[in-house]
C-alpha positions in Angstrom: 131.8 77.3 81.2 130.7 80.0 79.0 127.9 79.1 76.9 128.0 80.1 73.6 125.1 82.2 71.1 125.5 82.2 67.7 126.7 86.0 67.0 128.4 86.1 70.6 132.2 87.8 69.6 134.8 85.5 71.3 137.7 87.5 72.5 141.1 86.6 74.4 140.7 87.2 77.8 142.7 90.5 78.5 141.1 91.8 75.3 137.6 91.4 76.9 138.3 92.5 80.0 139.8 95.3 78.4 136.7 96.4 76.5 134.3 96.2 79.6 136.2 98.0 82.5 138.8 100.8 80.4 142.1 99.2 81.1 143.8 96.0 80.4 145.0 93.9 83.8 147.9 92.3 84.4 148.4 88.7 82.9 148.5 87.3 86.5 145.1 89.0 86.8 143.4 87.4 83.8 144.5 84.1 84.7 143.5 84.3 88.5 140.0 85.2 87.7 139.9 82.5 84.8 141.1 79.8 86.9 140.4 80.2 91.0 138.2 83.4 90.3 137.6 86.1 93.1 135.2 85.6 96.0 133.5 82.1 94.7 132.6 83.6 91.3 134.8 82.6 88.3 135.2 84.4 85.0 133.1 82.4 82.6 135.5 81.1 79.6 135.5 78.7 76.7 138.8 76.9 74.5 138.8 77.6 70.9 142.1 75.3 70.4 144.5 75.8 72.9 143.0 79.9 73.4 141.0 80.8 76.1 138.2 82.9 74.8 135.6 84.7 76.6 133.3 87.7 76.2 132.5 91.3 77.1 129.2 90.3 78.4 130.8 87.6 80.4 133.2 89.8 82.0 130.0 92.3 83.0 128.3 89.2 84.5 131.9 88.5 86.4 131.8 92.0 87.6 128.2 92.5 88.7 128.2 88.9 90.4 131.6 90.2 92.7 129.4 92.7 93.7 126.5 90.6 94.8 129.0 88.9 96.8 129.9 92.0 98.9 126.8 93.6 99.1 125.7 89.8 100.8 128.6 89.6 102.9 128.8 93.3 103.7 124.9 92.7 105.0 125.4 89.7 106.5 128.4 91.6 108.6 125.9 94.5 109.8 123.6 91.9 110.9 126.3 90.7 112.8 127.4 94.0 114.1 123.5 94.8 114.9 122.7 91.1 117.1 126.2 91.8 119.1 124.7 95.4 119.9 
């Protein structure tokens, strides 16, 4: 859950998403990263009514925390690789 500052600018999720990386994805992909998210890390969100709100900053953190998960599995794989050698 997305904890909220006072000053933080809540936007819809596509909206967000939109602002941090260029482009807007597609529905499916909003709701996917809201809801199961990608590679154990989910997109940090908050209901204002019956809208799901979130932030540019949260989508960064999303972003930056997918890559910490490959970089650590992408390691952990070359260990792997180097102990079979």
């Amino acid at each position: 859950m997305l904890k909220i500052q006072p000053g933080d600018e809540l936007l819809p999720v596509p909206i967000a998403i939109e602002e941090a990386i260029g482009y807007r994805p597609h529905p499916t992909t909003c709701t996917r990263w809201t809801r199961k998210g990608v590679r154990g890390v989910r997109l940090e969100t908050v209901r204002v009514g019956s809208l799901v709100k979130t932030t540019v900053e949260a989508v960064v953190r999303f972003i930056e925390a997918q890559n910490e998960a490959i970089e650590t599995r992408n390691a952990g794989d070359s260990r792997e690789l180097a102990a079979a050698s």
